[in-house]
C-alpha positions in Angstrom: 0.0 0.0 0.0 1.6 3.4 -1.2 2.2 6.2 1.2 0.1 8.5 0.5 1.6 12.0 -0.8 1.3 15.7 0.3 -0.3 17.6 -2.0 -0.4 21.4 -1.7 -2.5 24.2 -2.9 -1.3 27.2 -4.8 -2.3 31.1 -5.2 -0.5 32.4 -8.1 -3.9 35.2 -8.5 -2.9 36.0 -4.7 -6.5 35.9 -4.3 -7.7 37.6 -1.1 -10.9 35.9 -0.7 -10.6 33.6 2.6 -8.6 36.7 4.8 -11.5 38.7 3.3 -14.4 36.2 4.1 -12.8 34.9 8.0 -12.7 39.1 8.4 -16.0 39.3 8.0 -17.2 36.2 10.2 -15.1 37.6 12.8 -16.6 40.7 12.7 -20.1 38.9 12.3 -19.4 37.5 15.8 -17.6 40.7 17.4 -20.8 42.8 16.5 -23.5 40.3 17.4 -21.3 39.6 20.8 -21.7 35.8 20.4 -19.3 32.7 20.9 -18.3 30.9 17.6 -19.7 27.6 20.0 -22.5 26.1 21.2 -25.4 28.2 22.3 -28.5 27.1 24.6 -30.3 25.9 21.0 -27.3 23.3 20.7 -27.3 22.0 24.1 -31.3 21.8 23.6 -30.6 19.4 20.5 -27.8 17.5 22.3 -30.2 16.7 24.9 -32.8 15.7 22.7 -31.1 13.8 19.9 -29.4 11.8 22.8 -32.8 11.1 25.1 -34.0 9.9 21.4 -31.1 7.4 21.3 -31.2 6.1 24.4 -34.6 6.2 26.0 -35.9 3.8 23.0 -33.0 1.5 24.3 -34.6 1.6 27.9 -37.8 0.5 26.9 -36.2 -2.0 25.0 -34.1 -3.5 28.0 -37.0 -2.4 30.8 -40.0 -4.2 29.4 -40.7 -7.6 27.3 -41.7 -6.1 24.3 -43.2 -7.8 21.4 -41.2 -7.8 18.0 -42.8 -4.9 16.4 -42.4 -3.0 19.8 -38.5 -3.8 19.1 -38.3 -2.6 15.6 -40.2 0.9 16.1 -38.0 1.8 19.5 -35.0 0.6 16.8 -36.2 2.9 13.8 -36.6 6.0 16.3 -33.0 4.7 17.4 -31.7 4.7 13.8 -32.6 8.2 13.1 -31.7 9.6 16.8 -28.1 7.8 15.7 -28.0 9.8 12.2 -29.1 12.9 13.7 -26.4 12.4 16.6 -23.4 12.0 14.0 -24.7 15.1 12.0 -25.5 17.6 14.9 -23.5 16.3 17.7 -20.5 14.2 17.4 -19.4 15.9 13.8 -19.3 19.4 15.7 -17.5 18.0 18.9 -14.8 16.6 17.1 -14.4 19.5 15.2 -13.4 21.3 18.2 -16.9 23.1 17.1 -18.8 22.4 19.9 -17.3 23.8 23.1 -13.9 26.1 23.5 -13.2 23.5 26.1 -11.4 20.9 24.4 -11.8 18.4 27.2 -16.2 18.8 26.7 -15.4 18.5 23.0 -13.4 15.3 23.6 -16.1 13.4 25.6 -19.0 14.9 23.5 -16.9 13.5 20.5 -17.2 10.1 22.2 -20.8 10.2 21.1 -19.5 9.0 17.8 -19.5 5.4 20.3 -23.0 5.4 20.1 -22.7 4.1 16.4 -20.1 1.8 17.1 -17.3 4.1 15.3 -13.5 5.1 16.4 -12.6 8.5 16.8 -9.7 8.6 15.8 -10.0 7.3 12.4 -12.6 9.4 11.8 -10.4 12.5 12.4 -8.1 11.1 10.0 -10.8 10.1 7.1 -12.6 13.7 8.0 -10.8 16.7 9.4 -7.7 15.3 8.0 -8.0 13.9 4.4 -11.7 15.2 3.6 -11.4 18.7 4.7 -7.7 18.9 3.4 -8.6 17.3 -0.1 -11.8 17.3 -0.9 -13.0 15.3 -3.9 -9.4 14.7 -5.2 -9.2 11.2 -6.2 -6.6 9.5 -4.0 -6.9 11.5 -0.9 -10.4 12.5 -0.4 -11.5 9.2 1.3 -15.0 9.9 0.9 -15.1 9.9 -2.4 -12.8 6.6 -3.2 -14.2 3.9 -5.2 -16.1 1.7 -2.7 -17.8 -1.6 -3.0 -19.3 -1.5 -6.3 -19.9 2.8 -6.2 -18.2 5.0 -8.2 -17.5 8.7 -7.2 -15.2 10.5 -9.1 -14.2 10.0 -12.9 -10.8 9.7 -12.1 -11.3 6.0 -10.8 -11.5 3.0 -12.5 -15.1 1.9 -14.0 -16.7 -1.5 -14.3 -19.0 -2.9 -16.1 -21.8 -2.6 -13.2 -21.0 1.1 -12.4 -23.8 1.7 -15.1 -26.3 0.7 -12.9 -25.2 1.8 -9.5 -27.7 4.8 -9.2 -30.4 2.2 -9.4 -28.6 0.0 -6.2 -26.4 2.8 -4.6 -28.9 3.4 -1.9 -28.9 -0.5 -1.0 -25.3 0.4 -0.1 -25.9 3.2 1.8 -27.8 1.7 4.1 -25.1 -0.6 5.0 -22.4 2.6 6.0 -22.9 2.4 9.9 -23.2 -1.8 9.6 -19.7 -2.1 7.9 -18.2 0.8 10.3 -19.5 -1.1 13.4 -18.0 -4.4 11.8 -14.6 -4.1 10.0 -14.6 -0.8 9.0 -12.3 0.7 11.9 -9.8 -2.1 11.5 -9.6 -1.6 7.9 -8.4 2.1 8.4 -6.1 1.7 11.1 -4.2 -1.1 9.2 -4.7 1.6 6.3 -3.8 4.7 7.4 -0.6 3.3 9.1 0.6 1.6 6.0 0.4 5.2 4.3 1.7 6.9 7.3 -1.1 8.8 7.9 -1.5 8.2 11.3 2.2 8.7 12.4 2.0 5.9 15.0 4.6 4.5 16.9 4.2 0.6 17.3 3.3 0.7 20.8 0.5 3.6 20.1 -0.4 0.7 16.8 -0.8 -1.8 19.5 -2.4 0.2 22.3 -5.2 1.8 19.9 -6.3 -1.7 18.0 -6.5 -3.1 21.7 -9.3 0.2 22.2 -10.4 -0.5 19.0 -11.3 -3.9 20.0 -12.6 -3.5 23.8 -14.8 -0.9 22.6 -16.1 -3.3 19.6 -16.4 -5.8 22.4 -18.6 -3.0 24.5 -20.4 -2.0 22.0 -21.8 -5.7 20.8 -22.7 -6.5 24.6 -24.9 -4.0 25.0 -26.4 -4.5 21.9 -26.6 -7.9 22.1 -25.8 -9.4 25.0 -28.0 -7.3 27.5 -31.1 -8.0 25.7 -30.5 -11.5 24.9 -28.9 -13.0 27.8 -30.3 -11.2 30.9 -33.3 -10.2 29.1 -34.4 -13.3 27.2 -35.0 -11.7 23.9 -35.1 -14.0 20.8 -31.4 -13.2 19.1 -33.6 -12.7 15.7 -35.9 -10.0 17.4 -32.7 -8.2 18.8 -31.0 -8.5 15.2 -33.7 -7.5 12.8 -34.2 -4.3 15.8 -30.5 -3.9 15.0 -30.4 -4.4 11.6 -33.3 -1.7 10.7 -31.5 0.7 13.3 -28.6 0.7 10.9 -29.8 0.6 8.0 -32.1 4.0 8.3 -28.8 5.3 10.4 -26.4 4.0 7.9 -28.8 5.4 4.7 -29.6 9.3 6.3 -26.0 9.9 7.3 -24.8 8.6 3.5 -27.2 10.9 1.1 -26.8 13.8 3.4 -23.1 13.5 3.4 -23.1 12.9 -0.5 -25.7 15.8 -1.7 -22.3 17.8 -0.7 -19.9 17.0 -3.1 -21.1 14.2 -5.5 -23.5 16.0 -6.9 -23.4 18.3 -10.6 -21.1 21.6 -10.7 -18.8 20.3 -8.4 -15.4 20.0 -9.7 -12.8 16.8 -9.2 -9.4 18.1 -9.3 -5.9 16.6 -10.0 -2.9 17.8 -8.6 0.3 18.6 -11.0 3.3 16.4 -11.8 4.9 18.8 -8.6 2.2 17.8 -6.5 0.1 20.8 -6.5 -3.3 21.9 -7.3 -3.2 25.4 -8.7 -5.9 27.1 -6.6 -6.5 29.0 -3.5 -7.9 26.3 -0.6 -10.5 28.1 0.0 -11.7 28.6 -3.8 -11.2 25.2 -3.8 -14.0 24.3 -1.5 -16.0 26.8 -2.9 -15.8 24.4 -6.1 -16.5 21.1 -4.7 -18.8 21.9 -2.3 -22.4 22.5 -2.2 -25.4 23.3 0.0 -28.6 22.5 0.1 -31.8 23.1 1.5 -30.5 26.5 3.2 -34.1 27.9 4.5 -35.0 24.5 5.6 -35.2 25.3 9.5 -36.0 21.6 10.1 -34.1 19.9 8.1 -31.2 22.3 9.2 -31.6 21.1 12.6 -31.5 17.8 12.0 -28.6 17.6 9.8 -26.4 19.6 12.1 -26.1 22.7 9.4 -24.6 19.5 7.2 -26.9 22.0 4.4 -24.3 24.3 4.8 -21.6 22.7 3.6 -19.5 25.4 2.1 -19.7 27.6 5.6 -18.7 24.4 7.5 -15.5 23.7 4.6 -14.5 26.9 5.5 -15.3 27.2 9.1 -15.2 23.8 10.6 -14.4 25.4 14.3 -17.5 27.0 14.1 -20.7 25.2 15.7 -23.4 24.9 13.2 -26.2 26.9 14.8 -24.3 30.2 13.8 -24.1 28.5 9.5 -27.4 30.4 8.3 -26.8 33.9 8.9 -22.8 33.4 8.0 -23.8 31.9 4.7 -25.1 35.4 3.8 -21.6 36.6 4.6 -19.9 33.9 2.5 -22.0 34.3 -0.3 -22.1 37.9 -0.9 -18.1 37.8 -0.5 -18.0 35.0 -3.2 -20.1 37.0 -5.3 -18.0 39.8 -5.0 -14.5 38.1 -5.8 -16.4 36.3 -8.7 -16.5 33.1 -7.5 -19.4 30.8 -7.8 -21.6 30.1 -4.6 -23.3 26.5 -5.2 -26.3 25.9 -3.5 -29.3 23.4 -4.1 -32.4 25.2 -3.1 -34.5 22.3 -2.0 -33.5 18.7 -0.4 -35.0 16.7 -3.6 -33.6 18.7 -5.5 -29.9 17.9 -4.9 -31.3 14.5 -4.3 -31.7 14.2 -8.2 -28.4 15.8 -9.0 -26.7 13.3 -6.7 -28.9 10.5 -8.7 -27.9 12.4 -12.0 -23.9 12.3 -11.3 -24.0 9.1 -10.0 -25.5 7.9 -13.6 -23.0 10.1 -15.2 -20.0 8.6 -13.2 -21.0 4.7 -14.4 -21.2 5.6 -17.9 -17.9 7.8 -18.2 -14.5 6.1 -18.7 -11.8 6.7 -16.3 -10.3 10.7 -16.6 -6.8 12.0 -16.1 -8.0 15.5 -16.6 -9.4 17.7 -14.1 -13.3 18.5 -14.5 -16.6 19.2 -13.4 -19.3 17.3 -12.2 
C-alpha cells in the first residue's frame, strides 16, 4: 500500500478571498457579541437527539416487548443515531462544539453510540476530507467503494452503469460495515500510508481500544437484551439491523448531496504535486449546500446543508451556518467566484442520482473537470 503523498495548494492570482471572508465572520461575531460555539439551542438538541437514542434502548431493556415494539423503538433509534453524527458528534470533534477541548473530547465520544473510532474518523474527515476534498486518492470519501463509483478519475466496471439504481442499498449498510470491519480496515490503512504517524506501541495500544470498545459496544447491543433479558437473538437483530440501516442510509445521502452531486469540480494535482488554486476557492468548487431555508431539516442535519460555511469554518458550531452563509456568499459574489447551492433537499437529491448515472457511464479521466 503506497504512502500516501502531500499535495499542496497554490495562489498564483494572490486571491484575497478567505482573509476577506474569515474578516467578515469575525466581525459577524464581534458585532452580534456571540461565541463561535455552542449556544443554549445546541445544548437543547444535544439533549434531545441523545434522550431519542437512548430512551428507546430503555424500553427495549425495561419491558418484554413484542417484535414490532422492538423494531419501532429501533427505527426511532436509527434516526436519533443519524441525527447524533450530524448535529452532535461531527461538531465535537471538530473542536466546534465547546472552546473546552476536554467537553469537546467526551461529547466527541458520542461518535461510540454508532459503534465508530474517533480517531480514524479524524483522520478520514478533518484530515484527508477537509484537506482534499473530492481529489481522487486522498479524499476518502469519495474513493471507489464496494461496487460505487465517485469520481471519474477512478476506474469503472461494467456494473457502475447501474449503480444509481442499487447505490442506496449500499448506503444503508455505512454504519453496519463501520461497526464491523470498517475501523480495523483504516487503522491497518492509514498506518501503511503513514497517515496516522503511530509509533508501534500507540499501533498496539489503539487496536487493543479498537477492539474493547467493539467488544462493549456488541454487549450492550446484544448481549444485554439476549442474555439477561431473554429476547429471541432474531428479534434483537432485525431491531438492530433496521436501526442501521435508516442510520447508515440518512448519514450517506446527506453527506453525498455535498460533493457528489453536478457543478462540483474533481481536481488533479500537478506532476509537482500541487493543485493550482486557492484552498479556499477550492472548497468553494467542490462543495455545495442544500436546502439553506429549511429550519427543520437544518436542525437535524447539524447545518450538514451548509456545507460550504462548515468547509471553511469547521471550528465553528453549526447553529451560527445560516446567517454566516449570507456573509460567504455575498463575499464569493463579490471576488467572482461561484456560490453553489441546491435550493431544495429533492432537489440535490436528483443531482446526486444524475452524477451518480454520469460517473458509471464515463471512462476513467486523467483531466481535471466538473461534475
Amino acid at each position: 500500500m503506497e504512502k500516501k503523498k502531500k499535495v499542496r495548494f497554490t495562489n498564483k492570482n494572490r486571491s484575497n478571498f478567505l482573509n476577506t471572508v474569515r474578516a467578515r465572520v469575525d466581525q459577524y461575531f464581534i458585532d452580534k457579541k456571540i461565541s463561535k460555539h455552542a449556544n443554549a439551542e445546541m445544548v437543547a438538541k444535544t439533549v434531545i437527539l441523545l434522550s431519542a437514542y437512548l430512551l428507546p434502548y430503555i424500553v427495549i431493556i425495561s419491558f418484554n416487548l413484542p417484535t414490532w415494539a422492538v423494531v419501532t423503538n429501533c427505527v426511532l433509534m436509527g434516526f436519533a443515531m443519524a441525527g447524533i453524527g450530524m448535529s452532535v458528534m461531527h461538531d465535537a470533534n471538530h473542536n466546534a462544539y465547546s472552546a473546552n477541548q476536554t467537553t469537546n473530547k467526551w461529547i466527541g465520544y458520542s461518535l461510540c453510540l454508532a459503534g465508530g473510532a474517533v480517531f480514524n474518523w479524524k483522520i478520514q474527515h478533518n484530515l484527508l476530507h477537509h484537506t482534499y476534498t473530492n481529489i481522487a486518492g486522498l479524499d476518502d470519501d469519495i474513493d471507489s467503494k464496494l461496487a460505487m463509483r465517485f469520481s471519474p478519475h477512478s476506474d469503472k466496471k461494467w456494473y457502475h452503469r447501474f449503480q444509481h439504481i442499487y447505490v442506496f442499498a449500499f448506503y444503508s449498510i455505512l454504519t453496519l460495515y463501520w461497526v464491523t470491519l470498517k475501523d480495523f480496515v483504516q487503522l491497518i490503512k492509514y498506518r501503511a500510508e503513514s497517515v496516522n504517524n503511530m509509533s508501534r506501541r500507540e499501533y498496539v495500544n489503539s487496536t487493543l481500544i479498537l477492539i474493547a470498545s467493539k467488544v462493549i459496544y456488541f454487549f450492550f447491543a446484544f448481549v444485554i437484551p439476549c442474555v439477561f433479558l431473554n429476547y429471541s437473538f432474531s428479534t434483537i437483530l432485525i431491531g438492530f439491523l433496521v436501526m442501521h440501516s435508516i442510520s447508515g442510509l440518512v448519514l450517506s445521502v446527506i453527506f453525498q448531496l455535498a460533493h457528489t452531486v453536478e457543478h462540483t469540480t474533481h481536481p488533479l494535482p500537478n506532476e509537482k504535486l500541487e493543485v493550482d488554486n486557492e484552498w479556499a476557492i477550492h472548497q468553494m468548487n467542490t462543495t455545495v449546500n442544500f436546502s439553506r431555508y429549511n429550519r427543520f431539516i437544518s436542525w437535524y442535519v447539524g447545518g450538514l446543508n451548509f456545507q460550504v460555511e462548515h468547509h471553511l469554518f469547521p471550528t465553528i458550531c453549526h447553529v451560527h451556518y445560516r446567517p454566516i452563509s449570507e456573509i460567504v456568499k455575498s463575499t464569493a459574489e463579490e471576488f467572482g467566484i461561484e456560490y453553489l447551492d441546491n435550493p431544495t433537499f429533492w432537489g440535490a437529491v436528483g443531482s446526486h442520482i444524475r452524477v451518480l448515472k454520469h460517473f458509471g457511464n464515463v471512462e476513467k479521466s486523467t483531466q481535471a473537470q466538473a461534475a
